[in-house]
gemmi code that builds the backbone of each chain (N, CA, C; Angstrom):
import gemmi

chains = {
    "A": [
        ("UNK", (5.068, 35.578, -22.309), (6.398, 35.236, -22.848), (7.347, 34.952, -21.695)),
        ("UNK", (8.258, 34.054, -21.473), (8.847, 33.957, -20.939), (10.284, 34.669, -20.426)),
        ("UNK", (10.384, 35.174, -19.327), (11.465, 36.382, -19.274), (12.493, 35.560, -18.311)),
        ("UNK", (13.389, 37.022, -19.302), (15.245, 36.093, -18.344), (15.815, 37.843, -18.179)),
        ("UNK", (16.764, 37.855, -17.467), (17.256, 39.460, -17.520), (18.745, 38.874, -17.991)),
        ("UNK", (19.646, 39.611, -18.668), (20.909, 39.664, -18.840), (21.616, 41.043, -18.116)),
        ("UNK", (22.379, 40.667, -16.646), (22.986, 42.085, -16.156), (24.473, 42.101, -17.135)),
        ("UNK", (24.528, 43.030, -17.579), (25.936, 43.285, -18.738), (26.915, 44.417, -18.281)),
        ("UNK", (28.058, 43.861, -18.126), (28.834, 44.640, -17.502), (29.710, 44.849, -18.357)),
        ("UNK", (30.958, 45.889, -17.876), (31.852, 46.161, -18.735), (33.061, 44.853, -19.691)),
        ("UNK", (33.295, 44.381, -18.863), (34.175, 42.987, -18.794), (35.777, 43.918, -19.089)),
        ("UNK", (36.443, 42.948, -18.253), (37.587, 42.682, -18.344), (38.646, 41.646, -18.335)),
        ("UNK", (39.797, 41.585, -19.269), (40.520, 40.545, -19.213), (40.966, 40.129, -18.014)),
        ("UNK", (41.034, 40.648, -16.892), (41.240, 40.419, -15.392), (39.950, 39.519, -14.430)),
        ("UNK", (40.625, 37.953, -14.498), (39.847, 37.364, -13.801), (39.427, 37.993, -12.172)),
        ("UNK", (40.300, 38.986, -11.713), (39.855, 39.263, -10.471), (38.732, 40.070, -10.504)),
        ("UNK", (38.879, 40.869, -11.929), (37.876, 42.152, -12.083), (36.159, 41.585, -11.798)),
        ("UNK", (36.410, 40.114, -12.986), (35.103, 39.445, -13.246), (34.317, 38.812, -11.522)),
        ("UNK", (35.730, 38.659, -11.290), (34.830, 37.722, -10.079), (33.456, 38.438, -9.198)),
        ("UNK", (33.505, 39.926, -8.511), (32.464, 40.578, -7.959), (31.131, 39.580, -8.973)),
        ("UNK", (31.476, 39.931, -10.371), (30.081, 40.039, -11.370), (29.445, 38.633, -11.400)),
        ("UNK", (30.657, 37.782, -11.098), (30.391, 35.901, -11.009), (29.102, 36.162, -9.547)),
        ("UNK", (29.390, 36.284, -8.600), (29.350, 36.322, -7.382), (28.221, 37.199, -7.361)),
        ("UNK", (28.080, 37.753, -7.949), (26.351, 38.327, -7.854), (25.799, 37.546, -8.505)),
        ("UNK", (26.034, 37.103, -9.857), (24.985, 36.203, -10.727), (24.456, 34.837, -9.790)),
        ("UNK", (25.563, 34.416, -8.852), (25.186, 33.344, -8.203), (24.783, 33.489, -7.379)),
        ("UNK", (24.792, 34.952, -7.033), (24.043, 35.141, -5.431), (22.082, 35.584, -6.379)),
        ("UNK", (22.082, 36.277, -7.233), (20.651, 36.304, -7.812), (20.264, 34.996, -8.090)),
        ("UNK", (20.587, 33.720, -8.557), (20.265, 32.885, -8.972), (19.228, 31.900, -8.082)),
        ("UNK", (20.246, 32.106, -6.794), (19.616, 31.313, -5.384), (17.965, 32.341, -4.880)),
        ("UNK", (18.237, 33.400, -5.398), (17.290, 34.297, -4.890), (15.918, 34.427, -5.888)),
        ("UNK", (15.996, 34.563, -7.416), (15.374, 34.937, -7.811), (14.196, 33.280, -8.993)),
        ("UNK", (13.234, 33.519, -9.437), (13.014, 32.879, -10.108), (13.185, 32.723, -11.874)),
        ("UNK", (13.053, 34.052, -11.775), (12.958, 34.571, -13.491), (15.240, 34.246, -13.611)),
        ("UNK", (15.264, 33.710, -14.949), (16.421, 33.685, -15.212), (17.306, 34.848, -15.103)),
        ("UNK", (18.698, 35.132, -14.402), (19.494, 36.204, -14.630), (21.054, 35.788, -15.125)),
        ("UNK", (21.505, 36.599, -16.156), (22.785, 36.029, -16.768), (23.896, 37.322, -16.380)),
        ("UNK", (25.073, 37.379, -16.446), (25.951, 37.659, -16.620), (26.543, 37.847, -18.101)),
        ("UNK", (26.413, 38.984, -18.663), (27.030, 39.178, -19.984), (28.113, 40.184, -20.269)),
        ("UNK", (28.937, 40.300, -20.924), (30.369, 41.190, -21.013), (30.244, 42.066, -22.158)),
        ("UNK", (30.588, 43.307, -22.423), (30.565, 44.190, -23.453), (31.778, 43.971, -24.424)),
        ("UNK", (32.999, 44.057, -23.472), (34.264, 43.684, -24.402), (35.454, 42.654, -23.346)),
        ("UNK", (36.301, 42.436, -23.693), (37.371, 41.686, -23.456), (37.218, 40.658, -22.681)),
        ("UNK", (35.810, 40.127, -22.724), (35.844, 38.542, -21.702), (34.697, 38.051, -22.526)),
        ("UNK", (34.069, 36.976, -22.147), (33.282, 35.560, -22.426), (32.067, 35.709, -21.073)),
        ("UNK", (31.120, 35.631, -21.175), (30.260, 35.516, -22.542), (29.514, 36.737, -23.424)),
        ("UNK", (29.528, 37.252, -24.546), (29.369, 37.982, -25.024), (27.569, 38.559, -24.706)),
        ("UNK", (27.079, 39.549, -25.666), (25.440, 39.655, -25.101), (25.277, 38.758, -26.211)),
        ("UNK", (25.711, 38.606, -27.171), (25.074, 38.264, -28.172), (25.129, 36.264, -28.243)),
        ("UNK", (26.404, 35.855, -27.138), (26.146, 34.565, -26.613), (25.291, 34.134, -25.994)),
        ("UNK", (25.016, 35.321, -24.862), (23.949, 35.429, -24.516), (22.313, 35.034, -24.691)),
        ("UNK", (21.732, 36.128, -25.491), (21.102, 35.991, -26.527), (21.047, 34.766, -26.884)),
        ("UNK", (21.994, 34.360, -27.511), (21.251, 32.832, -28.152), (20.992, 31.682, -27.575)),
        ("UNK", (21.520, 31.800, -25.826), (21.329, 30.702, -25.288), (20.022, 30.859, -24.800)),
        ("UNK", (19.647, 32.281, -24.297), (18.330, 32.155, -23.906), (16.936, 32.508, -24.924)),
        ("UNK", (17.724, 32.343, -25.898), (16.372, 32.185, -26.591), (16.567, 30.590, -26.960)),
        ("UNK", (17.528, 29.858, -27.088), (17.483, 28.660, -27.358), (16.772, 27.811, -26.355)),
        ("UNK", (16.827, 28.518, -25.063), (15.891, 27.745, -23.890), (14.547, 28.042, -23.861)),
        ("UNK", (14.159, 29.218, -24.900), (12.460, 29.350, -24.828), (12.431, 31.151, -24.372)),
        ("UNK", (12.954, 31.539, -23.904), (12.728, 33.080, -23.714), (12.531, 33.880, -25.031)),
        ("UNK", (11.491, 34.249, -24.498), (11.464, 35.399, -25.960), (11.659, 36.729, -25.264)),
        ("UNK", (11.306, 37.322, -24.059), (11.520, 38.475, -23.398), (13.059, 38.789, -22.266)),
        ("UNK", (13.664, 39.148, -23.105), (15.007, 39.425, -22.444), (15.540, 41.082, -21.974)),
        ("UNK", (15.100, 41.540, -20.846), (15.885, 42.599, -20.169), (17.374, 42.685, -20.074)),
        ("UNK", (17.670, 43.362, -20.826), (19.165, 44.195, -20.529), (19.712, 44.825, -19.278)),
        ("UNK", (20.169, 44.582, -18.110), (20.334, 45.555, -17.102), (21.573, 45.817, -16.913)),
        ("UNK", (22.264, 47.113, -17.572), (23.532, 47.658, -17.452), (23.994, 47.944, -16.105)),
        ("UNK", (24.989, 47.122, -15.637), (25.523, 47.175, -14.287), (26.806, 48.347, -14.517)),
        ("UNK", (26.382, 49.752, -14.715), (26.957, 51.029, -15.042), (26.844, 51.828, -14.617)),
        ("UNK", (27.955, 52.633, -13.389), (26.899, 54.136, -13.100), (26.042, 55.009, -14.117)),
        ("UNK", (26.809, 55.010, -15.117), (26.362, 56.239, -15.968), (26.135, 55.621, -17.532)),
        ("UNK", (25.525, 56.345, -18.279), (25.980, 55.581, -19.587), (26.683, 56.501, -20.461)),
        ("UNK", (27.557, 56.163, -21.097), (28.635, 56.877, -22.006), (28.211, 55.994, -23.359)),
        ("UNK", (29.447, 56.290, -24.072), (28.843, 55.926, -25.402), (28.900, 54.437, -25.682)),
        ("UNK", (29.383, 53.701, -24.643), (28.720, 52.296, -24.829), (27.702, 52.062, -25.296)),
        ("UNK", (26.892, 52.696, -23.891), (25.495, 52.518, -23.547), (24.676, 53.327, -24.567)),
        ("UNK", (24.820, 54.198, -25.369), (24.132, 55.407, -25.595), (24.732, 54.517, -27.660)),
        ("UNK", (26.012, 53.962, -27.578), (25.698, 53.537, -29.036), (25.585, 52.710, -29.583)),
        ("UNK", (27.076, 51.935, -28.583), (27.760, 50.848, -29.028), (26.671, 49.387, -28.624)),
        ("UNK", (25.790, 49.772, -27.472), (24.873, 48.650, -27.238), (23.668, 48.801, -28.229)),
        ("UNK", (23.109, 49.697, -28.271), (21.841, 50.240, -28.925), (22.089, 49.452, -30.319)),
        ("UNK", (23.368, 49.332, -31.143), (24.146, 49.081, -32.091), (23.736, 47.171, -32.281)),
        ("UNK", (24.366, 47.029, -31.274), (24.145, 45.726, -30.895), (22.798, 45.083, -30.744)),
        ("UNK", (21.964, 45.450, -30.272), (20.575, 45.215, -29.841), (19.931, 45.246, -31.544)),
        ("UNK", (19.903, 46.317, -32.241), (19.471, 46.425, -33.665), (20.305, 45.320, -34.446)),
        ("UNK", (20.988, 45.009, -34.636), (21.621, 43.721, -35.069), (20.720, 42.232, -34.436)),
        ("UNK", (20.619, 42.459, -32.912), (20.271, 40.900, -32.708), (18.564, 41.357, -32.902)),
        ("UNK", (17.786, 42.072, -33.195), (16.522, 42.057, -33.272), (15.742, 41.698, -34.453)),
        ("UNK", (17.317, 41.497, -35.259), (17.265, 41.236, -37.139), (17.012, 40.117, -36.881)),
        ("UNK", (18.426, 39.547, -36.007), (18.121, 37.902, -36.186), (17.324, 37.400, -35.163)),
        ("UNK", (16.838, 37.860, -34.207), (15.532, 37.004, -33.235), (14.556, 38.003, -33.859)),
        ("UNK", (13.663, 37.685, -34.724), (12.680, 39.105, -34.681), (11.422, 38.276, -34.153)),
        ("UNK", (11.484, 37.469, -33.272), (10.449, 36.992, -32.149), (10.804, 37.275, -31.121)),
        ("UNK", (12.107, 38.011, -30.359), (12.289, 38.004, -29.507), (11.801, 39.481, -28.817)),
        ("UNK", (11.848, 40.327, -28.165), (11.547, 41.594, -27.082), (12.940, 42.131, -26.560)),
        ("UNK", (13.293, 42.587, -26.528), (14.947, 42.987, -26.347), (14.522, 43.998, -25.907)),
        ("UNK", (14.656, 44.548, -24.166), (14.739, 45.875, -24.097), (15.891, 46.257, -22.813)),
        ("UNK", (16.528, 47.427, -23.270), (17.731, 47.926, -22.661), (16.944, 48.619, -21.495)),
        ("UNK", (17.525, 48.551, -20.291), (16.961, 49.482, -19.535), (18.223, 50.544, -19.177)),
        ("UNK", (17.846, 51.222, -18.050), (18.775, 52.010, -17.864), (19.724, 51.750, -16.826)),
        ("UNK", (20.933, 52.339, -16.614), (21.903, 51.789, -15.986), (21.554, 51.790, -14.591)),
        ("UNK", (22.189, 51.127, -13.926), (21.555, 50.980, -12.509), (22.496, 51.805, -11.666)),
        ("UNK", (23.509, 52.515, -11.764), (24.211, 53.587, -11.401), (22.801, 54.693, -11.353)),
        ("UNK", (21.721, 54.800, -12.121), (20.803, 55.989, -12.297), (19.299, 55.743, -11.504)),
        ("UNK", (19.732, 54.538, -11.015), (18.370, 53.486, -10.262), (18.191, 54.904, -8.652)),
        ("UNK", (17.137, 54.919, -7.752), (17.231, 55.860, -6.837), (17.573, 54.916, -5.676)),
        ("UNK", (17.285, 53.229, -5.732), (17.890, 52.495, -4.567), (19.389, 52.401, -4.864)),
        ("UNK", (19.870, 52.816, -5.986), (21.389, 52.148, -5.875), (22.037, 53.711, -5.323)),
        ("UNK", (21.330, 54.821, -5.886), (22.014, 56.385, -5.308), (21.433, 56.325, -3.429)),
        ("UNK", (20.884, 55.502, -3.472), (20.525, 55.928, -1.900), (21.274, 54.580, -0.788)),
        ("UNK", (21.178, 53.523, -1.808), (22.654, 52.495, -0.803), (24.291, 53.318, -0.742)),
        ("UNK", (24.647, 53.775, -2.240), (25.796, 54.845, -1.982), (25.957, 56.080, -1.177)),
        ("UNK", (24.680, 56.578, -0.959), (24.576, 57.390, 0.147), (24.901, 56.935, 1.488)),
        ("UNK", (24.495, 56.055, 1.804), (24.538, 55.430, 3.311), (25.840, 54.487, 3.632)),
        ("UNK", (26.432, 54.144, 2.080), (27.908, 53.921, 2.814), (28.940, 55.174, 2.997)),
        ("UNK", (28.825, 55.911, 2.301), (28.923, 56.961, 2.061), (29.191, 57.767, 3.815)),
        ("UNK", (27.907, 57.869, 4.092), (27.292, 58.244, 5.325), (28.094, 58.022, 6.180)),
        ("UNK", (28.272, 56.392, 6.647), (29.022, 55.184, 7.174), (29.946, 55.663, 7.616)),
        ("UNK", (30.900, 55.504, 6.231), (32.242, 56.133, 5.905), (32.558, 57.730, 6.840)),
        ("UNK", (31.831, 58.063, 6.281), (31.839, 59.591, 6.633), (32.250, 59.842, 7.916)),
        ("UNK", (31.212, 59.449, 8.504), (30.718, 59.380, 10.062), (31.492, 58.255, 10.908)),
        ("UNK", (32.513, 57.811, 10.315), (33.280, 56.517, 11.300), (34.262, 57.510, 12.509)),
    ],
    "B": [
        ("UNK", (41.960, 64.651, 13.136), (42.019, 65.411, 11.970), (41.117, 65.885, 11.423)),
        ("UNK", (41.147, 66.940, 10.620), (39.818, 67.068, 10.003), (39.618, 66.286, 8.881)),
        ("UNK", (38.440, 65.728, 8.246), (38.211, 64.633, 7.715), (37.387, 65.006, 6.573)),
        ("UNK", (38.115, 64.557, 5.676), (36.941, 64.669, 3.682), (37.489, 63.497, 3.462)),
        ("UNK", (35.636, 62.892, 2.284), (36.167, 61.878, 1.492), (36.318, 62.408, -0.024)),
        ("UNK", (36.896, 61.562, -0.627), (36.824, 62.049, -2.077), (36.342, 60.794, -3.140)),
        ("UNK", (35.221, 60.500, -3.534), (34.329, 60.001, -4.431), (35.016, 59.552, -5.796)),
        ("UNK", (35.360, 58.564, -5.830), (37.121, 58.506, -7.290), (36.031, 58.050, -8.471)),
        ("UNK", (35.467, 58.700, -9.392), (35.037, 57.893, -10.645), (35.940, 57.797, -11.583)),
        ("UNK", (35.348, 57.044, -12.751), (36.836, 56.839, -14.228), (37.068, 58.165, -14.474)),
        ("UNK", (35.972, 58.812, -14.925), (36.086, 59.936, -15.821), (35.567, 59.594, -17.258)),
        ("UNK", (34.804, 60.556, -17.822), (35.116, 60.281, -19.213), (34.800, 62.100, -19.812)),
        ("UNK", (34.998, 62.186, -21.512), (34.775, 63.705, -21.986), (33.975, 63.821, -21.701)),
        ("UNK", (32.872, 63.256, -21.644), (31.264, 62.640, -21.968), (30.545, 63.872, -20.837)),
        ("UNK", (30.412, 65.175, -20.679), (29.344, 65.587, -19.741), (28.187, 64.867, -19.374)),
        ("UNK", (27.176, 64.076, -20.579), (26.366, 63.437, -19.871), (26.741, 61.925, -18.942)),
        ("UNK", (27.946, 61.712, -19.427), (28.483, 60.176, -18.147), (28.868, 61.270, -16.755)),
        ("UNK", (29.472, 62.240, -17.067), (29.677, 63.103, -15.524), (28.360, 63.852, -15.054)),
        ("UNK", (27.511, 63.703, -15.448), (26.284, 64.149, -14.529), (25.325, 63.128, -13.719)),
        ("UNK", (25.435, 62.705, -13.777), (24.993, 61.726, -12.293), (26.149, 61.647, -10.920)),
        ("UNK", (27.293, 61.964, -11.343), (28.200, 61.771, -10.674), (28.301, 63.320, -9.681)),
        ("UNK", (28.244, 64.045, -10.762), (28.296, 65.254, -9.784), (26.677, 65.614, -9.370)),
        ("UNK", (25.515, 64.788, -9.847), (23.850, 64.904, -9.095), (24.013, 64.413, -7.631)),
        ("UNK", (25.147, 63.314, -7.747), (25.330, 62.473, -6.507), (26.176, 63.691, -5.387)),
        ("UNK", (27.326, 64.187, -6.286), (28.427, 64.829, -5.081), (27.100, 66.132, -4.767)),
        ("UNK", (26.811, 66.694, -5.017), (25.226, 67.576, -4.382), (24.565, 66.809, -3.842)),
        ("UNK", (23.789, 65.759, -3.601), (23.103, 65.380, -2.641), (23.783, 64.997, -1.822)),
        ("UNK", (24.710, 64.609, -1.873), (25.756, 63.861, -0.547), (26.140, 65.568, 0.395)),
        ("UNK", (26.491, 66.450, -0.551), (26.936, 67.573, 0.299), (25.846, 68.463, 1.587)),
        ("UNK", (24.297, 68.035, 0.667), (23.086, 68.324, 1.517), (23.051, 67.504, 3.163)),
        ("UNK", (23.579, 65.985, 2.630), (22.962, 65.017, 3.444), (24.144, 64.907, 4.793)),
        ("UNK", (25.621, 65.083, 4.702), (26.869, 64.973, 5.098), (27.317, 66.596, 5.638)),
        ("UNK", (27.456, 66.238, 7.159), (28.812, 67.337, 7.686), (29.656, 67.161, 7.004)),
        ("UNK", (30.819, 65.974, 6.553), (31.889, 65.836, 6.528), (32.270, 65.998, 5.007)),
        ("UNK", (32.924, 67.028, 4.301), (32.695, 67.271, 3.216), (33.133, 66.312, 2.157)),
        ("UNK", (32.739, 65.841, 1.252), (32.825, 65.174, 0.079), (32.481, 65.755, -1.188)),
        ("UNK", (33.401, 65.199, -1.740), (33.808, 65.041, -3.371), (34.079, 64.820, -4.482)),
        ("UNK", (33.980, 65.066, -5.456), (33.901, 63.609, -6.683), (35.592, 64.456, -7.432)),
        ("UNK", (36.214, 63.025, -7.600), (37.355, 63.127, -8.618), (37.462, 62.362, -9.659)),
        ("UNK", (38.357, 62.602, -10.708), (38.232, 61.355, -11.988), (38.952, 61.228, -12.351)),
        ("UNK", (39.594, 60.059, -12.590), (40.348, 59.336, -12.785), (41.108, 59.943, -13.752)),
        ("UNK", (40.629, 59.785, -15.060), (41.390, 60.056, -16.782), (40.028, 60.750, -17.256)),
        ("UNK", (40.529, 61.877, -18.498), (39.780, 62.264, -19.539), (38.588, 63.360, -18.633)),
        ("UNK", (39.381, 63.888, -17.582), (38.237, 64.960, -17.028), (38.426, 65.419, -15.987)),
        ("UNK", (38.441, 66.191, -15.393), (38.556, 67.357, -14.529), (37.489, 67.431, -13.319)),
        ("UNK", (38.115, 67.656, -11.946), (38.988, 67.831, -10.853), (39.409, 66.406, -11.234)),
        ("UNK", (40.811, 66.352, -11.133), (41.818, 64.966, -10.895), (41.777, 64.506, -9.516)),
        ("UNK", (42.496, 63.000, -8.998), (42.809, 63.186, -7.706), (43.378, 64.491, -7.264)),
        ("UNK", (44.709, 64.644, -7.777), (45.805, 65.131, -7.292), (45.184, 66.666, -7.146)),
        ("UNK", (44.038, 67.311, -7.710), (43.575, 68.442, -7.462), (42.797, 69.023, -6.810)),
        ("UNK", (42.344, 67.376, -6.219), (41.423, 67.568, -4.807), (41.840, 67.371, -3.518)),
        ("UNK", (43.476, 66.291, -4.085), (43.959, 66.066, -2.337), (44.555, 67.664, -2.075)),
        ("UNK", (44.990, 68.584, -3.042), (46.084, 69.366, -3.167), (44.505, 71.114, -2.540)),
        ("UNK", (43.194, 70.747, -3.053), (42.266, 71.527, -2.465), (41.916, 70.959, -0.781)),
        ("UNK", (41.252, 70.262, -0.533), (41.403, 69.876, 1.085), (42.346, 70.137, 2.078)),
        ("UNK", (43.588, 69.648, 1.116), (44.909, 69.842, 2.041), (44.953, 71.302, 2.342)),
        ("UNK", (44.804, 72.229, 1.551), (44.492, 74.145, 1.666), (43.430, 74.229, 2.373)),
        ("UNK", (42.601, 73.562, 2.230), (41.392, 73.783, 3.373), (41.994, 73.266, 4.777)),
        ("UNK", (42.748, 72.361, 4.728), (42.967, 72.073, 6.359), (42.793, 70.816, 6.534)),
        ("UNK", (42.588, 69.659, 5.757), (41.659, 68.370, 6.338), (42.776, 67.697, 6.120)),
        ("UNK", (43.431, 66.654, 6.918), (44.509, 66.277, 7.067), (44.286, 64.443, 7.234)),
        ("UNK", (43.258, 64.250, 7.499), (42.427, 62.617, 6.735), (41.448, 62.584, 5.820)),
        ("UNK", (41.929, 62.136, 4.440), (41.795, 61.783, 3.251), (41.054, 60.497, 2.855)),
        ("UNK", (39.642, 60.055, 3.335), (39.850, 58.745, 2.765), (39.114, 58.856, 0.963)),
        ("UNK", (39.525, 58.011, 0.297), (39.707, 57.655, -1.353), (38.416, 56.370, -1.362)),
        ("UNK", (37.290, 56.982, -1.765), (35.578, 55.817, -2.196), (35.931, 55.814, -3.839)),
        ("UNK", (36.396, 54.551, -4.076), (36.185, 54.309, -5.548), (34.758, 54.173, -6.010)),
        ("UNK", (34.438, 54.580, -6.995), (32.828, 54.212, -7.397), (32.879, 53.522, -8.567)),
        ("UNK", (33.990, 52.334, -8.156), (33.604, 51.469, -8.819), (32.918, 50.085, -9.170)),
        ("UNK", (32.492, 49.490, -9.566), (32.011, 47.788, -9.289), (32.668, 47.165, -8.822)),
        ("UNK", (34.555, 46.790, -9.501), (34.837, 46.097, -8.759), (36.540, 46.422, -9.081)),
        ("UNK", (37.597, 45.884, -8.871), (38.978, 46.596, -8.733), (39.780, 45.422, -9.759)),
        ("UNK", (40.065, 46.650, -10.828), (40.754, 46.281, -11.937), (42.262, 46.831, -12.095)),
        ("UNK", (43.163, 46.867, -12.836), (43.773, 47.762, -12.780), (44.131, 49.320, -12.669)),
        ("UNK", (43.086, 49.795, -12.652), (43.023, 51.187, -12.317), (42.998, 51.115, -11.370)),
        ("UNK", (42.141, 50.349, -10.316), (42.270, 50.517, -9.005), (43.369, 49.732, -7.726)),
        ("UNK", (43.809, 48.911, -8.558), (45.572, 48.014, -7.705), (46.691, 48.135, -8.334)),
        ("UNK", (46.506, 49.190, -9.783), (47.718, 49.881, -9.845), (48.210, 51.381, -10.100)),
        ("UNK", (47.127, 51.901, -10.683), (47.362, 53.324, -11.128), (46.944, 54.323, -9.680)),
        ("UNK", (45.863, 53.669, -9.150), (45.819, 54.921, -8.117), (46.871, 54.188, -7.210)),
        ("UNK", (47.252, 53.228, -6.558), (48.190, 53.090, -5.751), (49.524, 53.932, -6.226)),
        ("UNK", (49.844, 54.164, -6.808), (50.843, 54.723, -7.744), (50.604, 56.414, -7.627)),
        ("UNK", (49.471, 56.781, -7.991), (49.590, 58.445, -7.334), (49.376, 58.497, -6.328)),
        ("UNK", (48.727, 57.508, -5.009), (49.074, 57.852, -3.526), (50.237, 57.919, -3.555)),
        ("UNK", (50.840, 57.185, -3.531), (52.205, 57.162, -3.302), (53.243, 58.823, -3.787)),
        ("UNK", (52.808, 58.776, -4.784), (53.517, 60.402, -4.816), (52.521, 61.096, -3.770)),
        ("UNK", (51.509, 61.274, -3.941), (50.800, 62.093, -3.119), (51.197, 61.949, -1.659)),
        ("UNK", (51.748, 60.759, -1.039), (52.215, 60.987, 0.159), (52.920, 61.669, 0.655)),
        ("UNK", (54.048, 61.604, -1.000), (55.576, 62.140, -0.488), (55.657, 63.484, -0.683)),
        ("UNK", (54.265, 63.639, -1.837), (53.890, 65.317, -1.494), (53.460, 65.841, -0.415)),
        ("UNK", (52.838, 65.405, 0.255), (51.794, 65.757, 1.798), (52.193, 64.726, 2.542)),
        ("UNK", (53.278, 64.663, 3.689), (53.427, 63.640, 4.541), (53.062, 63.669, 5.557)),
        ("UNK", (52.370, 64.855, 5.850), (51.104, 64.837, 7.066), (50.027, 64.737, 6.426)),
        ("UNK", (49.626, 64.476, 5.163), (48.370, 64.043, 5.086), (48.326, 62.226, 5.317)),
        ("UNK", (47.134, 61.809, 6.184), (46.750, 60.494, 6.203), (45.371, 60.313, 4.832)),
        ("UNK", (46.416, 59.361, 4.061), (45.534, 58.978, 2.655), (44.997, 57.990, 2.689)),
        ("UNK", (43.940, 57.091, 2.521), (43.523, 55.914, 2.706), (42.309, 55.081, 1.718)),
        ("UNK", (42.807, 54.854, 0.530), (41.882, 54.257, -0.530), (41.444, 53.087, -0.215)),
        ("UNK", (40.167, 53.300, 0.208), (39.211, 52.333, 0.534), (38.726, 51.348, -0.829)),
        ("UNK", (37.799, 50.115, 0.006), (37.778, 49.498, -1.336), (36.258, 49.843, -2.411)),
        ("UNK", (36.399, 49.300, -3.442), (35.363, 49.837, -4.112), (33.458, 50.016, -4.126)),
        ("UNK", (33.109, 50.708, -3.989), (31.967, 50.558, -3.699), (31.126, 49.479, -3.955)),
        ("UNK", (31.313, 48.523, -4.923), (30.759, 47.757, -5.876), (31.008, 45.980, -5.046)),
        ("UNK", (31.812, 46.768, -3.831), (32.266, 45.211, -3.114), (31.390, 44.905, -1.594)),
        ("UNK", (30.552, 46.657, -1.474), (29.898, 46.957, -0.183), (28.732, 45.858, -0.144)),
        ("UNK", (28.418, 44.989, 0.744), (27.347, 44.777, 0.948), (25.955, 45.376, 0.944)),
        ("UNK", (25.994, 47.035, 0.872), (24.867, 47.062, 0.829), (24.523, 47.628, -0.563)),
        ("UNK", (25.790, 47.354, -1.002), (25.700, 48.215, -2.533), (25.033, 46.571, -3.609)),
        ("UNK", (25.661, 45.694, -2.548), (25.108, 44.168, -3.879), (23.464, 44.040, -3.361)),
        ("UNK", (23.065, 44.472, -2.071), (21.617, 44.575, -1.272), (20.643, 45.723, -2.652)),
        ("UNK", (21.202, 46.276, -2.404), (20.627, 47.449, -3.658), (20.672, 46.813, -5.058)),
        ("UNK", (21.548, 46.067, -5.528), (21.346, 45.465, -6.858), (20.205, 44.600, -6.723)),
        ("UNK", (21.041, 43.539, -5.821), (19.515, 42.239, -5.891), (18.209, 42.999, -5.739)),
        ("UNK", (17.961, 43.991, -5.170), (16.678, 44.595, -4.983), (16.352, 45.247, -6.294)),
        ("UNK", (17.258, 45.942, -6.814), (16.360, 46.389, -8.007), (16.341, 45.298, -9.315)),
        ("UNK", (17.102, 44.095, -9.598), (17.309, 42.905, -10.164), (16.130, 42.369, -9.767)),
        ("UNK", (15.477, 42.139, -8.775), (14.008, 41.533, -8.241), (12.875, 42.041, -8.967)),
        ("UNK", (13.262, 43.248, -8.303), (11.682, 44.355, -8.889), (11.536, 44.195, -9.920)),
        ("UNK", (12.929, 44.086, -10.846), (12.347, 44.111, -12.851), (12.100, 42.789, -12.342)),
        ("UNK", (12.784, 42.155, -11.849), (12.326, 40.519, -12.746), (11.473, 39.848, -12.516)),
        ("UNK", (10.346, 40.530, -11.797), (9.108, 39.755, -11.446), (7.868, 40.619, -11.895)),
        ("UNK", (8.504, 41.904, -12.084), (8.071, 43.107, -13.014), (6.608, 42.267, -13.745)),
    ],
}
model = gemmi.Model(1)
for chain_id, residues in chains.items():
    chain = gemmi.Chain(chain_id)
    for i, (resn, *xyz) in enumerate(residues, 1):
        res = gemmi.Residue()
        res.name, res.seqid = resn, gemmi.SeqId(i, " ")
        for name, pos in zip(("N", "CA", "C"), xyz):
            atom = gemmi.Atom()
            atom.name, atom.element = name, gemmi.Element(name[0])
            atom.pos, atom.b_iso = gemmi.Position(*pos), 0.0
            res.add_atom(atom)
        chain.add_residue(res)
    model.add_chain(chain)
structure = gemmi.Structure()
structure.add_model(model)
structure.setup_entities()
């Protein structure tokens, strides 16, 4: 099956907020082969569920979720889970799986360590 | 001076969103002379203002402020600028210095693309 990842972030109405999240999607894009999107939970464009339909409209049936979140709160724990059972009604060819936030990843606790460190130690 | 950082997350009620956060302020305290600490923003306990107001009793008289956040929204270019600022005029020998957000570090976007790779070729 063909795979794409969607990294989904919080979103905010603040174009400055979005920009970091622009700026990674385009920095994965140059890097990676498998498709990666940029998707918003609330108050910006493009939704997951816009998402979703573009890449299944291009042929993906296997789509990774990767919550760009330290932690998960009840977004993550309802309000997405919520969401995901809704779009699995309407793609029920598709694979939809949430992973876990990358705040909980052991390379992202061990890059915060070492700026951390950095910091510390200046 | 003597020197602590203090680790700024949102906060939420959520004990399980504050446990990674304080898994992190324990390993950092193992790994670091220089003592560090996690504070939160809204909706949870130690505040800034209760950690610059603990250090400062301990003696440490440079303060720098690690947002752990992705990227700087209004919480972070207006609300905490806004309690430094009292906090200065509370402690005017303390040197305060809110650094920028973790989420802007180079090696913190090195750590994404890396674990963004690993799934996506997964």
């Amino acid at each position: 099956m063909s795979h794409a990842l969607i990294l989904l972030a919080h979103g905010s109405s603040d174009a400055r907020w979005r920009a970091p999240f622009e700026t990674l999607e385009h920095d994965l894009r140059a890097r990676l082969e498998t498709p990666a999107v940029i998707a918003y939970m609330e108050l910006s464009e493009p939704s997951l569920e816009t998402r979703v339909a573009e890449l299944y409209d291009q042929g993906h049936r296997r789509l990774d979720i990767l919550p760009l979140f330290f932690a998960a709160g009840r977004h993550l724990r309802q309000d997405v889970p919520a969401q995901l059972e809704a779009l699995r009604t309407q793609y029920p060819q598709a694979a939809l799986t949430l992973l876990d936030p990358v705040g909980q990843h052991p390379a992202f606790v061990e890059a915060l360590a070492g700026i951390v460190t950095s910091r510390a130690e200046a």
